[in-house]
VOZA-712966 format. One record per residue (C-alpha): x, y, z; residue number from 1. Coordinates in Angstrom, 2 decimals. Layout:
BEGIN
{east: X north: Y up: Z k: NUM}
...
***
This chain:
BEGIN
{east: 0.00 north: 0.00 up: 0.00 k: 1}
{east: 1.21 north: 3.51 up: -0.95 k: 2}
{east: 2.49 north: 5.84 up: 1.74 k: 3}
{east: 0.06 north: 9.22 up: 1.64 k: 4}
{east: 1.83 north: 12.21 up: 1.31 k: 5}
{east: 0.51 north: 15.43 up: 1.17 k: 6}
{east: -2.70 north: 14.46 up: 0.51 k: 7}
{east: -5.27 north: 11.58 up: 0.77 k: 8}
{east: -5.45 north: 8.54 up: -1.75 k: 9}
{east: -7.66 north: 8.73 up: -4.69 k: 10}
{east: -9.35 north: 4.95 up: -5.51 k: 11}
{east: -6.67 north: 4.55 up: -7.64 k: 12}
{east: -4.20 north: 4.50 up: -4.46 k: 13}
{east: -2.36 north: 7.33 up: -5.69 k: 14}
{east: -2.08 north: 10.61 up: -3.55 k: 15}
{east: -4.60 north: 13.17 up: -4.62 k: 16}
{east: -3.20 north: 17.08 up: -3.91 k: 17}
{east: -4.53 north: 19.04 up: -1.31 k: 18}
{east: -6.70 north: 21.76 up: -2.26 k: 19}
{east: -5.22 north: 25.09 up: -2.51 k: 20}
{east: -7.02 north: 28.27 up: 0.07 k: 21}
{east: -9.74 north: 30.15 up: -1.37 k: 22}
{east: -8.40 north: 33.56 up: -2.99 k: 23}
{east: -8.38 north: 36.41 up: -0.65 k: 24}
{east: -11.33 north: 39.00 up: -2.51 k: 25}
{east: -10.61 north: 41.60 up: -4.66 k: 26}
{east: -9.22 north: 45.08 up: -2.78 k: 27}
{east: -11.84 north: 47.84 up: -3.04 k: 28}
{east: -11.45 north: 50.08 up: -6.60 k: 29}
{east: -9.19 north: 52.92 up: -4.48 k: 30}
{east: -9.45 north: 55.05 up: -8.04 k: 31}
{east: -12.51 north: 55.59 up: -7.38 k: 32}
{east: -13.70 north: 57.59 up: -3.86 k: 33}
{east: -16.91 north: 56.97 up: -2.33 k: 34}
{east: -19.60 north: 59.42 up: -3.39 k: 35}
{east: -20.12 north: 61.99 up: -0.51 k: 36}
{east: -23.44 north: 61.88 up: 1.46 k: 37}
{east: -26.18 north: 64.70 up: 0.45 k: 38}
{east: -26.34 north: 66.61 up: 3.18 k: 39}
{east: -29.97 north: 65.96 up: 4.51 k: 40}
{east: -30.66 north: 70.15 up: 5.27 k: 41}
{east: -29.22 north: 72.34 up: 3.49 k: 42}
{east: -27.68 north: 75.32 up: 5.34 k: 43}
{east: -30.01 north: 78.12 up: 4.38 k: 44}
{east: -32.78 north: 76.22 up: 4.70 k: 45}
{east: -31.74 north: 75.48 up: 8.25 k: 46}
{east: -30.84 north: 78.63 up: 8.98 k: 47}
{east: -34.33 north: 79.78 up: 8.63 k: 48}
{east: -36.08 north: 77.16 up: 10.44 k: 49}
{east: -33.98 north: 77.55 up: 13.13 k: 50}
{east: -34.50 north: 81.09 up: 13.09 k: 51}
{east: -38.22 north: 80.71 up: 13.07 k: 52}
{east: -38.09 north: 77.97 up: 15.81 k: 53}
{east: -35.49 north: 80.53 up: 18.30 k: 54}
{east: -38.11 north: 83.50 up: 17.37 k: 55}
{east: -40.93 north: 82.14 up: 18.51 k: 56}
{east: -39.36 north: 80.71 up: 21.55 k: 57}
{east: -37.56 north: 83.57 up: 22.59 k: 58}
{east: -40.64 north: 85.73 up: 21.56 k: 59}
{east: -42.93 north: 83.96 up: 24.14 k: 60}
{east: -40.57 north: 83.41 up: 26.94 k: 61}
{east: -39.72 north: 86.91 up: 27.06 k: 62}
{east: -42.32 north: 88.54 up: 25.25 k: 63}
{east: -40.16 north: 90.60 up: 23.04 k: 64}
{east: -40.40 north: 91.75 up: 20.32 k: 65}
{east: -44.32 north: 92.23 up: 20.42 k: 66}
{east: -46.20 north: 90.44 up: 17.94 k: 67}
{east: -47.30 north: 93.82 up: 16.62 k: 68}
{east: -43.99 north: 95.17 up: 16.16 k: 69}
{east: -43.09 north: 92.21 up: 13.61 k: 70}
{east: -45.92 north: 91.52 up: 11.71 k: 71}
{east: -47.02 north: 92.68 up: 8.18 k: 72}
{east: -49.20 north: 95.47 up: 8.87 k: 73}
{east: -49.94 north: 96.80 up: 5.46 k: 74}
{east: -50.90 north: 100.77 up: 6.94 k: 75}
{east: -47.63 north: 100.07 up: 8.70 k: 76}
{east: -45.86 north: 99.41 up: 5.34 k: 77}
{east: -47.13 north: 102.34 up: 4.17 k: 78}
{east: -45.94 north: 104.74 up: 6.61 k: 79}
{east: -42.74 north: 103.63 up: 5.77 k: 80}
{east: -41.87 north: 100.75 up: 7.89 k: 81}
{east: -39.95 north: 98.28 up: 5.53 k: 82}
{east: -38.57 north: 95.95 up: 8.28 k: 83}
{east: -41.86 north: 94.16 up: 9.18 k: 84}
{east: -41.20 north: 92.58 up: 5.45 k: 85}
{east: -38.38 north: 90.69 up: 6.32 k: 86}
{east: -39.68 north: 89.97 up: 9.95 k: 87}
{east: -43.07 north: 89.17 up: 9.01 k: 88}
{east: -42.17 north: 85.65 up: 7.31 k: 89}
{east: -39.60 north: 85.11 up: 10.56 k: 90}
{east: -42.82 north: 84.96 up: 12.78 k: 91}
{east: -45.58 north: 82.92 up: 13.84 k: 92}
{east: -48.90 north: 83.34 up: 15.70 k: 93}
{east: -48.85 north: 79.71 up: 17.83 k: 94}
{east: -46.89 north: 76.20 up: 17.78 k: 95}
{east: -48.90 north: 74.81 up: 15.09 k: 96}
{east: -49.08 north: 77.99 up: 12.82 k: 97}
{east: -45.16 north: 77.09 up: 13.14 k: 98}
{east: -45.17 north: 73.53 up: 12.95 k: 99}
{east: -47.21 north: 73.42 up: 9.73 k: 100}
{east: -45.00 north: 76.32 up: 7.88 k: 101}
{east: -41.76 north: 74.65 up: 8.72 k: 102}
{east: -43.46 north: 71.18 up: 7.55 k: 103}
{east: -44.21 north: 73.03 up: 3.87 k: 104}
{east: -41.00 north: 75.09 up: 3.68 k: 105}
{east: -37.78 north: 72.65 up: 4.95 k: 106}
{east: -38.44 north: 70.05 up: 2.09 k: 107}
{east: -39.47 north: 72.40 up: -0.70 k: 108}
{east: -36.67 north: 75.06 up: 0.06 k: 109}
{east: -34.38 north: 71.76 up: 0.84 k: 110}
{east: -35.15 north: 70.39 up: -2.26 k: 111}
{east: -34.69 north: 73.73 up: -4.36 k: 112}
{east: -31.32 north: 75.29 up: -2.47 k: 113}
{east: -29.76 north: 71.34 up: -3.49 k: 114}
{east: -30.55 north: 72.25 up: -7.00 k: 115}
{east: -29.73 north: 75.85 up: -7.46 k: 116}
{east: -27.21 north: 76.76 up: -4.53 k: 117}
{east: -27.50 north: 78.44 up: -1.10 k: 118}
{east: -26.97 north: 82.18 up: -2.22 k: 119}
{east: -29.57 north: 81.79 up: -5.28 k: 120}
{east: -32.37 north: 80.27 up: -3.09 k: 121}
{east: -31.67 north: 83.18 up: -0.77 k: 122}
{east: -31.94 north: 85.67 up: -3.30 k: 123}
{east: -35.54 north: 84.33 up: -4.67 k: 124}
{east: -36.55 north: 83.84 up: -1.18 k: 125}
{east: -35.68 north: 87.54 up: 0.02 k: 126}
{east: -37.14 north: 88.51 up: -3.24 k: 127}
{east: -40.61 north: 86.79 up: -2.51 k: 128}
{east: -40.83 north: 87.89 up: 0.86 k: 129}
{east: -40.14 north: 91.48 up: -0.21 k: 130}
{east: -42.55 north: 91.43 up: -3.35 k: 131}
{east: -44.70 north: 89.35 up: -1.47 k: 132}
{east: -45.13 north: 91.71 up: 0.79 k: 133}
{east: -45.29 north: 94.70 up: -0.84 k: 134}
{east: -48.37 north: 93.22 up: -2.77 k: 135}
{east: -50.31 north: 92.46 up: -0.01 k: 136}
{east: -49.42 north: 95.63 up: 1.62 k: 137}
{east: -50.45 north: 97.95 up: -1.17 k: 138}
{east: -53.51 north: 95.64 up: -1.95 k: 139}
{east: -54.38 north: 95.49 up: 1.44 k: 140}
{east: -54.30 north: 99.60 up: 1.59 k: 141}
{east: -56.32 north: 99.79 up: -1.15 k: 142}
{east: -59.70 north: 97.83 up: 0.54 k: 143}
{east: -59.14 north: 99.74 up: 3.33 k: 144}
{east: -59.63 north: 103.22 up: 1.84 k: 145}
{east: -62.78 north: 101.34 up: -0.02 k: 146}
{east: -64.00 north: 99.32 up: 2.96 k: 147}
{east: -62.92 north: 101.76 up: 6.08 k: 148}
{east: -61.84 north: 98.61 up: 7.77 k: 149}
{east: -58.06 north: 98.63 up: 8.22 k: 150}
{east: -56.49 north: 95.08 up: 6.78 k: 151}
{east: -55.57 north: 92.45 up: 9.08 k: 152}
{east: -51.63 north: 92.21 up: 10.54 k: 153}
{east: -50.10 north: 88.92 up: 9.00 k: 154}
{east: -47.42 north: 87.07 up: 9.99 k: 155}
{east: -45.81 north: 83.29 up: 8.54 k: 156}
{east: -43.40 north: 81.65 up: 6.24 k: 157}
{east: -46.50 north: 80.16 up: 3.98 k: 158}
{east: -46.80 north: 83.54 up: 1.48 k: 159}
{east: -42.66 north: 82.23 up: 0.89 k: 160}
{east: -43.37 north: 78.66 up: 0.49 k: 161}
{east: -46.27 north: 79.35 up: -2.28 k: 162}
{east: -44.01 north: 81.71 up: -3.63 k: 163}
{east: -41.10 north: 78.97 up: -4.05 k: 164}
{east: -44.16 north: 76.77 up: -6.02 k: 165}
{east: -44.99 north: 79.15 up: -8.20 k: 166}
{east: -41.01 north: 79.69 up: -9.02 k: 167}
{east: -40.70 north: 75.80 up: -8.94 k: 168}
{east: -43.72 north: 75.43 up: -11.38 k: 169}
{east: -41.99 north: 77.75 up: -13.70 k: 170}
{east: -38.60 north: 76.16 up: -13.67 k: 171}
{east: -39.89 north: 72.58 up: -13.96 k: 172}
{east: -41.42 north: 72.41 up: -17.22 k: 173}
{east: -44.21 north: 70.34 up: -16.34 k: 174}
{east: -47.60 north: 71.38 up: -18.10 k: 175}
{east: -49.62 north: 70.00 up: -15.14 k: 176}
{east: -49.46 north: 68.68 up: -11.42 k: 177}
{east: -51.66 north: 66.45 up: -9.39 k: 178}
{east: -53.74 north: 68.02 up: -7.03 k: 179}
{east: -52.34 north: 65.59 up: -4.66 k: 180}
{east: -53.44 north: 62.18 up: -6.39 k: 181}
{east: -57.39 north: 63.60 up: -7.05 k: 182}
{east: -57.25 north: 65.37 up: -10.23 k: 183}
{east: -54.76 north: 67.61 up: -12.35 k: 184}
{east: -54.31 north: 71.18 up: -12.80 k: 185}
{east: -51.64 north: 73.00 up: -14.92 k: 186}
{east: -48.63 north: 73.40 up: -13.64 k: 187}
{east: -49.24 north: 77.81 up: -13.33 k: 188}
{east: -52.38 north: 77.73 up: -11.24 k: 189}
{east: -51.38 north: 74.68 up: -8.78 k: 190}
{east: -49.95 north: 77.37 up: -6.42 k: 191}
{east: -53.74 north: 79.02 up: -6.35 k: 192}
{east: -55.18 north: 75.70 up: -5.98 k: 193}
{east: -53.07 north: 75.32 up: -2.82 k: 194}
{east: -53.57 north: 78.63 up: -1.46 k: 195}
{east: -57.81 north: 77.71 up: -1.65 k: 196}
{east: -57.01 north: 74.74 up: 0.04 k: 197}
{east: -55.04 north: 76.13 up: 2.35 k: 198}
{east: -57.79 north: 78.68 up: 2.82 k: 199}
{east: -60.84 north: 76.29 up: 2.90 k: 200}
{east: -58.37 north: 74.37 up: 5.78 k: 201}
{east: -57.77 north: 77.58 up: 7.62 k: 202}
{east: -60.30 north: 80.50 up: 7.16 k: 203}
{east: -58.85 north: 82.88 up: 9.43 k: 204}
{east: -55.42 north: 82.47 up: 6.79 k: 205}
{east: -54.60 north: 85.32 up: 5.46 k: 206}
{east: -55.73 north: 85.34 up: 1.73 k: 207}
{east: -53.88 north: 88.53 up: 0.32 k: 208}
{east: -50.42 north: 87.08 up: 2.28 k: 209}
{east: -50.66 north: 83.85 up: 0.06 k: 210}
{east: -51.90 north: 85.49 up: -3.17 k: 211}
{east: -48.88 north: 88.12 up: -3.27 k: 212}
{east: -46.67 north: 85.63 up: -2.50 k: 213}
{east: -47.94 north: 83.38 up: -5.70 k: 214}
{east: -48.34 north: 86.31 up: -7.84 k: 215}
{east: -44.39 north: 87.24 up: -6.99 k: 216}
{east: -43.01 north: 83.57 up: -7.89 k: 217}
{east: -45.16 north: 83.91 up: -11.03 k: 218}
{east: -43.53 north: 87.41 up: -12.05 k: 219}
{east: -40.36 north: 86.01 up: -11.17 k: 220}
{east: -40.67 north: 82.82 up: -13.14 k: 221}
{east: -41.88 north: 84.90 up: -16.13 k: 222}
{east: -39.41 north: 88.60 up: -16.63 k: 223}
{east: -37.41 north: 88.39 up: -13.17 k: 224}
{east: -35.08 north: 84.74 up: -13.73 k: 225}
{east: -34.12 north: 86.40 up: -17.14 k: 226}
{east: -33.59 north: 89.75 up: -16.08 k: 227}
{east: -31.79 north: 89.59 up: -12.67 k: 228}
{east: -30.19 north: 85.88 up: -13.06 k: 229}
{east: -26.96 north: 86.86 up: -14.98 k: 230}
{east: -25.95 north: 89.15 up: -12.42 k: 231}
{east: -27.10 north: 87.56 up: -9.45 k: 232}
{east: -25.79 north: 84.05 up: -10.57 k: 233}
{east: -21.76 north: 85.89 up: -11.17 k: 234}
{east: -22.77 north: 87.14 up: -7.64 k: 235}
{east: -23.31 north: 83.79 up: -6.29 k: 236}
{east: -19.86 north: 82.68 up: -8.07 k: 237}
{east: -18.11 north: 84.90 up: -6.11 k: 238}
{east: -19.17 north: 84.58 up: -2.78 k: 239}
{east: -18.85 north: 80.93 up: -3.11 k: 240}
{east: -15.57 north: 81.28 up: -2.17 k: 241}
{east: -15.64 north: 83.38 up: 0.18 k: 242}
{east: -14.92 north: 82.52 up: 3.98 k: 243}
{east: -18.38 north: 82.18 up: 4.66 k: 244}
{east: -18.66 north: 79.51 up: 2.28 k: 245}
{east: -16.19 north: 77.51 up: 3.31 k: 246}
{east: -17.53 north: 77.58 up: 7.15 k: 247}
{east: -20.64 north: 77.47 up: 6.90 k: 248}
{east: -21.88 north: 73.48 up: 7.43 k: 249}
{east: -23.98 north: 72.06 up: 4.17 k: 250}
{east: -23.13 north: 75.26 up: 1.50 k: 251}
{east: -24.38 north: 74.26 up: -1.52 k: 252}
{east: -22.58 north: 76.17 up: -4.01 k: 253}
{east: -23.84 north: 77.32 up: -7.74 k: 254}
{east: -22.39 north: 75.51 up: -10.47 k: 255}
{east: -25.28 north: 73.12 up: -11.71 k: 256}
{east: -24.09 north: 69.93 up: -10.38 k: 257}
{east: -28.16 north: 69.03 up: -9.43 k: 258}
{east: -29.76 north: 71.38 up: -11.85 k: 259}
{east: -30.17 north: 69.36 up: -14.99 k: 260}
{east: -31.25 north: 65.41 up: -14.18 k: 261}
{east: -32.40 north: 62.72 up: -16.08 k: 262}
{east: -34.76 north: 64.18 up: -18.43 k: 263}
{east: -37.78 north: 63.63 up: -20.05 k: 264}
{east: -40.24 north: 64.63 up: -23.30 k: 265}
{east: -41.63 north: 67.90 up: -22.22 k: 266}
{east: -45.23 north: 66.63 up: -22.67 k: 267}
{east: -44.93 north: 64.66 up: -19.60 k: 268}
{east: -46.86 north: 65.02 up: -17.03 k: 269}
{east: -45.88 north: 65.42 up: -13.16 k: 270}
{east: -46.17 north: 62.14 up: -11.52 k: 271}
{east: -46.76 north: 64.04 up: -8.41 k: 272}
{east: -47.47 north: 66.68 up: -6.08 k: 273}
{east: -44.06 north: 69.03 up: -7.47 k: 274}
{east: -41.20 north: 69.31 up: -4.96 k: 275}
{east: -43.06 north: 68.40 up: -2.16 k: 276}
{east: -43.32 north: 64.90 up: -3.08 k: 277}
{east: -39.76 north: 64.90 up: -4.52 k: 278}
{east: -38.43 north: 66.42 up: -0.99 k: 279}
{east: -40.57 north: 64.14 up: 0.68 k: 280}
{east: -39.12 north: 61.47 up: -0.25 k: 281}
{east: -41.22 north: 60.72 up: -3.75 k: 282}
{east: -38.02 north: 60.62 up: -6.52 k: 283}
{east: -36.67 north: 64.20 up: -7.91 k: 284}
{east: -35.83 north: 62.34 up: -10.99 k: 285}
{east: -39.18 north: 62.24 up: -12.89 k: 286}
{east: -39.44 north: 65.27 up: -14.08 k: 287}
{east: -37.42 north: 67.04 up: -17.57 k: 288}
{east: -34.22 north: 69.12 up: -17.61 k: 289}
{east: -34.84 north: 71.11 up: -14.87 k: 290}
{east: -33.10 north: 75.10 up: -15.31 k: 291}
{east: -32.03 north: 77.16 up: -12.08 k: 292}
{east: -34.22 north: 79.86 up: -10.27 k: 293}
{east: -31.83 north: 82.49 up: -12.06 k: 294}
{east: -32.17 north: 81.73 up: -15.31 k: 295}
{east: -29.58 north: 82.07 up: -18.13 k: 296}
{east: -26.22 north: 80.32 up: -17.53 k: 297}
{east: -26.70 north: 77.37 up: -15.74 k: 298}
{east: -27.86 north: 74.99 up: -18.80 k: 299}
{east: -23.81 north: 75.94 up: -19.74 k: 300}
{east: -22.57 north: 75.78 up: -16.42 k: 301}
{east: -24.16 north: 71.85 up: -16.15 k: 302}
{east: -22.81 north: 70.99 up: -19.28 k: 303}
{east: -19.38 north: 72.18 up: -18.14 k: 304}
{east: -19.56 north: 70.09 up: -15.47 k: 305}
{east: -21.37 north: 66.81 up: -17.00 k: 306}
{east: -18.01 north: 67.07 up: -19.05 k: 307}
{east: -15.67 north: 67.09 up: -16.52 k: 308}
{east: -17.23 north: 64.48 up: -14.55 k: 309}
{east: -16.84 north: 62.71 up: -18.11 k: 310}
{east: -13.40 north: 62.90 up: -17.96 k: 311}
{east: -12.53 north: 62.39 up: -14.93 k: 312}
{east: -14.32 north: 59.03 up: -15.13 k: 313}
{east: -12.66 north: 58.05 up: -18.33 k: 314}
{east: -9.41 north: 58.88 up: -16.76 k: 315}
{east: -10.40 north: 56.26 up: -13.98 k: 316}
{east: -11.98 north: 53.46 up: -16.37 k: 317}
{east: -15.47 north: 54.25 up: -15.06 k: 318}
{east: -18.41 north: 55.03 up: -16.39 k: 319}
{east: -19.92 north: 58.75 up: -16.67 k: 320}
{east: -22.21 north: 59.57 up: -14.07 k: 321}
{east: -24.85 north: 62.64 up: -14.35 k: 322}
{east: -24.38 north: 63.55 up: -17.73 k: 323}
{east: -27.23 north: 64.84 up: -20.24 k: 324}
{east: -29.76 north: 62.08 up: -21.75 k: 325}
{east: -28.07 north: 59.26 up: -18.82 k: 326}
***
């Protein structure tokens, strides 16, 4: 009988080899980096709810400033008192007048500041509180000289937020939304749909808050993106890199890295309720090429960078990620 060496005996009494380790697996590709995580909230959009939220805390533990110091009066406005436009959106009559605002505005403006970049969403936003504003102050003016009854004082974030849908409507290209899964409407008068929602919800709302703000995203979706975007977007290049920039937590920067996804015919419908449903957690894929809030420049600017992230990939071996018609 054969001596076994090395290995065991096959039926054939010869020694059979032993068989070899499994092969360690593969190293990880180090060419190519992880992909950073999406910051979940955005810094500006932060900012303001935590703004809103320290307001109306510090407001009713120390009961300064006054309510009536801070709203949007519009007979205030028109003496001359400009301030209560900016502080106006800032505050809030009760805990759930805040909770629902900040439900609205943190995915919508999360969703759009991703897209278009911290310092453009602030621009739009300052722009729709101002306009805003001033449209429901001179408005509200108005049916007081023809009423004698002086207009409500208004105070909230939600004249922004339907401002922001009536800027997103514009920049989406979508020629009609679901009124939340029950029937359509075109894409330009879902913002007014909301707002009588909103208003059927919540008489005591005010109306003329929420109808300036929609009529200032429309005016800015329509003359203002093309006639203030150039400038403000080389303004936003700038101060990208400033110091500010590179402190502040979750900058987004401009430069069209999320402004131009995976796009589709422009007959297409929405699929859902706008950004809402996208922030929320719905897809912000299924809409078409989707152009900044500033207009002009960007579609350039995202090509620009499609084509560098083209060949950087090509220098690694990898496939393009993010580039037109993918």
């Amino acid at each position: 009988m054969p001596r076994r060496r090395g290995g065991r005996l096959d039926p054939g009494g010869e020694p059979r080899a032993a068989r070899p380790p499994p092969a360690p697996p593969p190293p990880p590709n180090s060419a190519t980096p992880p992909r950073p995580c999406r910051p979940q909230v955005p810094f500006l959009t932060a900012a303001v709810a935590v703004g809103c939220v320290v307001g109306y805390l510090a407001q009713g533990a120390t009961g300064w400033p006054p309510l009536g110091a801070v709203c949007l009066s519009p007979a205030r406005v028109a003496r001359g008192q400009l301030w209560r436009l900016a502080t106006a959106p800032l505050s809030h009559l009760g805990p759930v007048h805040l909770l629902a605002n900040l439900l609205a505005f943190v995915p919508l403006a999360g969703h759009l500041e991703r897209r278009a970049g911290t310092l453009e969403l602030l621009a739009v936003a300052a722009y729709l509180a101002a306009a805003g504003g001033a449209a429901h102050s001179a408005v509200g003016v108005a049916a007081a000289a023809v009423t004698g009854r002086p207009a409500p004082c208004a105070a909230g974030l939600s004249g922004v937020v339907l401002g922001l849908v009536a800027v997103e409507a514009h920049a989406s290209g979508f020629p009609s939304r679901s009124f939340f899964g029950l029937f359509d409407v075109p894409a330009k008068a879902y913002p007014y749909a909301l707002a009588a929602a909103f208003q059927l919800l919540l008489p005591r709302a005010s109306l003329l808050g929420h109808l300036g703000g929609v009529a200032a995203g429309h005016l800015w979706g329509a003359a203002g993106a093309g006639l203030a975007g150039p400038a403000l977007r080389r303004a936003a290049g700038r101060a990208d890199g400033s110091w500010l920039a590179r402190a502040a937590p979750n900058w987004v920067p401009a430069g069209g890295r999320e402004l131009l996804p995976t796009a589709r015919p422009a007959a297409a419908r929405g699929g859902g309720d706008g950004a809402f449903r996208a922030a929320l957690g719905g897809g912000s894929g299924d809409g078409p090429a989707r152009e900044p809030l500033l207009g002009p420049g960007a579609r350039e600017a995202a090509a620009e960078a499609a084509e560098r992230r083209a060949t950087e990939a090509a220098g690694r071996g990898a496939p393009a990620r993010g580039g037109p018609g993918n």
